[in-house]
N, C-alpha and C positions, 0 to 999 in steps of 0.2 A: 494339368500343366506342371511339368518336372520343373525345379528348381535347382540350379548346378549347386554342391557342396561348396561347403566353403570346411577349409579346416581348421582348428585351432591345437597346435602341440604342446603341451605341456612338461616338465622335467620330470613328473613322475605321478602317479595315481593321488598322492596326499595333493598338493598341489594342482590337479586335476579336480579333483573334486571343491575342493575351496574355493577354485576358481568357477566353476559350473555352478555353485549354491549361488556366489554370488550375483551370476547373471541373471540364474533365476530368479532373486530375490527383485530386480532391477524390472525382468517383462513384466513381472508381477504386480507392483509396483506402476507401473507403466502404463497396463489395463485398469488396473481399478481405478486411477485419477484420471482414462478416458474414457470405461466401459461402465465405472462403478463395483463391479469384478470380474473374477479375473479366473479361467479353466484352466486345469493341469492334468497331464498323464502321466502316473508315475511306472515306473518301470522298477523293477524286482533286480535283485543279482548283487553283485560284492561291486558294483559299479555302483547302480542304482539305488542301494543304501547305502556305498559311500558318503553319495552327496547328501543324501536325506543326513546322515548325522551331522555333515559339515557343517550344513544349515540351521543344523538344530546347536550347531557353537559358534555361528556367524554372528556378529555383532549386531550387524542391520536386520536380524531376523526377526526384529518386532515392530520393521519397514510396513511391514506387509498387513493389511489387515484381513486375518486369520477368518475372519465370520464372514468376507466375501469374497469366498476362494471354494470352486466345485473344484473335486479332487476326484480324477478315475483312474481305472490301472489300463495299462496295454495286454496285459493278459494274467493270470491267475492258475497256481493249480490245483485241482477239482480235489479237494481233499476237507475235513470236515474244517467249522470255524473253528477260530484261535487254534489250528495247527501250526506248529512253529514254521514249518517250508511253506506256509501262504505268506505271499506278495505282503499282503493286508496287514498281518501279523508281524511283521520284517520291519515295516514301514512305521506300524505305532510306537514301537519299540523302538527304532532309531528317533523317529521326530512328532507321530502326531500325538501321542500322549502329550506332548508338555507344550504343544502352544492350543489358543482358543478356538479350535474348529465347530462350524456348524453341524454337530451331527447329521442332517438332514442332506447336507453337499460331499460327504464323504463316500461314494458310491462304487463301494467296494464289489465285486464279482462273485455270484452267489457260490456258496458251501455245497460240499457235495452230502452235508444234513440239512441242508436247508429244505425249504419248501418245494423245490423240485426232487429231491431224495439224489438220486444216483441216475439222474439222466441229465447228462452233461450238454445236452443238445437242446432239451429243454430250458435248462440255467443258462443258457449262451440265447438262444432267443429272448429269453426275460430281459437281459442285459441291453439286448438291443432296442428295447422296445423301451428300457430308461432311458437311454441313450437319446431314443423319437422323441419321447416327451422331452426332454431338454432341449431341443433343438431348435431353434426358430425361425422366422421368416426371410430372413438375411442370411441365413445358413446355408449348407453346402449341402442339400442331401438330408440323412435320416441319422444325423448327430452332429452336436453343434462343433463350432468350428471354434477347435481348444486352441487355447495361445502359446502353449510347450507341451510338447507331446514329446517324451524320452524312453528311449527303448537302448538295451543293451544289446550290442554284438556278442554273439558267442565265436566259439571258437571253427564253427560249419557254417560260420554269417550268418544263422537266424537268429530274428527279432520278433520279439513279444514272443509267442508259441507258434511261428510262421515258420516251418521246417524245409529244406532245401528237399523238391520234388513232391514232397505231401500235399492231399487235396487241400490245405488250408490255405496255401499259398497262392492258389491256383482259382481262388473264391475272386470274383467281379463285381457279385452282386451284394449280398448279405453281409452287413457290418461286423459280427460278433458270429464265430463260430465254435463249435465243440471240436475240440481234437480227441481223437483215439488213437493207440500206438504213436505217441509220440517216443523220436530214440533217447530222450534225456528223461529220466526219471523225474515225479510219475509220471505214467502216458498217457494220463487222463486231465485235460487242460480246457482251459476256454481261453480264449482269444480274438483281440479284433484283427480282422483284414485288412490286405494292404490298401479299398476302398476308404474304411475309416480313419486310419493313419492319415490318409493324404488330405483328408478334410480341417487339419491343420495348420495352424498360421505359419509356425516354427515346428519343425521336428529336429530335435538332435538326438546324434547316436554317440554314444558313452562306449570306450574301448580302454582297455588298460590292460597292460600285462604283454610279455612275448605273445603267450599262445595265443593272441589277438591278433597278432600280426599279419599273419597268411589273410584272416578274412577280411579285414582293412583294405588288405593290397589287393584281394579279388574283386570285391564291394564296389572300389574305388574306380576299377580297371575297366568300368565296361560290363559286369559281366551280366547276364541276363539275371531278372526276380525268382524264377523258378528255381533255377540253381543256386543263386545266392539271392536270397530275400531280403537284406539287409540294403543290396542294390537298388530295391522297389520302393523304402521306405523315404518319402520327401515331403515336403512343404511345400504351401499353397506361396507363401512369400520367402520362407527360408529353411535349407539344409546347412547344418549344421554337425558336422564329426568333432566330437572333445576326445582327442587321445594324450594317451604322453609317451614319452621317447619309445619305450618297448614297442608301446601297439603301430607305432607309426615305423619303425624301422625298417621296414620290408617296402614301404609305400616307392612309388616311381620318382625321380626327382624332381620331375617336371608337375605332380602334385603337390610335391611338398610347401607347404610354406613359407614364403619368404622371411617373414615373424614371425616368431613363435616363443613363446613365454616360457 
């Protein structure tokens, strides 16, 4: 079941992201005083730890409580632990170093030294099969159904490691896949599918900058997943686009918002 976008514009990425911590801090918040806690997908990129540091200087950032909060990525790339271009690594360094997380809910996407070595297809099934165990009887499928799942537009409208025409995009069945030859360096990634994505309550998509633009405006426009995978990426209850003025300049009138921040 697609869920239509809704968009929110922002005056510019510092304000973008301060705005987007604070929402998060809000679902978060939101789940744990009706769920008890509360799932998240973070997403990687100069977006995606924007808002991770915002939140990490958000006032209400100690709203949340930290020990009942599963944390996964949308995708990761296959390179060893504490490399500095892992997702993982990006992300403790912006925020999860300094608040009280469960280690045990922190469910990062395995290393390419980990226990599968250098089979990326391997580490991408393991992922998924953490994914089954979390999951439960009220769930959507073969991973539980996270309450903000956040992925970054690029600048060719892929999200997570979902590349425009690549077989990863093109997955129906399988949650969590290996990519090989990806065109944005490295080209060795795991990522989930546009399947997994969708088993979320809230998905938003984080955009910032001109060169955002063009895929905003294609994204937005109709255009098919294969081509633009960022178009595939929705909510079981809500879609959600956070841009600010650059990424949204190009957008149709008749999308734009009538408010906007």
């Amino acid at each position: 079941m697609s869920t239509a976008p809704q968009l929110v514009v922002h005056r510019d990425k510092e304000l973008m992201a301060q705005a987007a911590a604070a929402r998060l801090i809000t679902r978060v918040v939101d789940a744990q005083a009706s769920r008890g806690s509360a799932s998240v997908v973070l997403t990687g990129g100069r977006n995606g730890n924007g808002l991770l540091a915002a939140l990490a200087d958000a006032p209400a950032r100690d709203a949340v409580d930290w020990s009942r909060i599963d944390l996964w990525w949308g995708d990761e790339r296959f390179l060893p632990d504490g490399d500095p271009e892992r997702n993982v690594t990006q992300a403790r360094e912006a925020l999860l170093d300094a608040v009280p997380l469960d280690p045990k809910r922190v469910h990062a996407m395995p290393a390419s030294d980990g226990p599968h070595g250098a089979d990326v297809d391997a580490a991408a099934a393991a992922y998924a099969e953490e994914l089954a165990r979390a999951a439960g009887p009220t769930d959507h499928g073969a991973v539980p159904t996270f309450d903000v799942l956040m992925l970054g537009v690029g600048p060719d409208t892929h999200v997570a490691s979902l590349f425009p025409e690549l077989p990863a995009v093109r997955e129906t069945e399988r949650t969590v896949v290996g990519v090989h030859g990806a065109p944005k360096p490295p080209p060795t990634r795991v990522t989930l599918t546009l399947p997994a994505i969708r088993a979320a309550r809230e998905v938003w998509l984080l955009a910032a900058g001109e060169d955002k633009a063009e895929a905003a405006a294609i994204a937005l426009s109709g255009a098919g997943e294969i081509q633009a995978p960022a178009a595939g990426a929705y909510g079981r209850a809500r879609t959600l686009w956070l841009l600010d003025a650059a990424a949204a300049s190009q957008l149709p009138r008749a999308l734009y918002p009538p408010a906007s921040a």
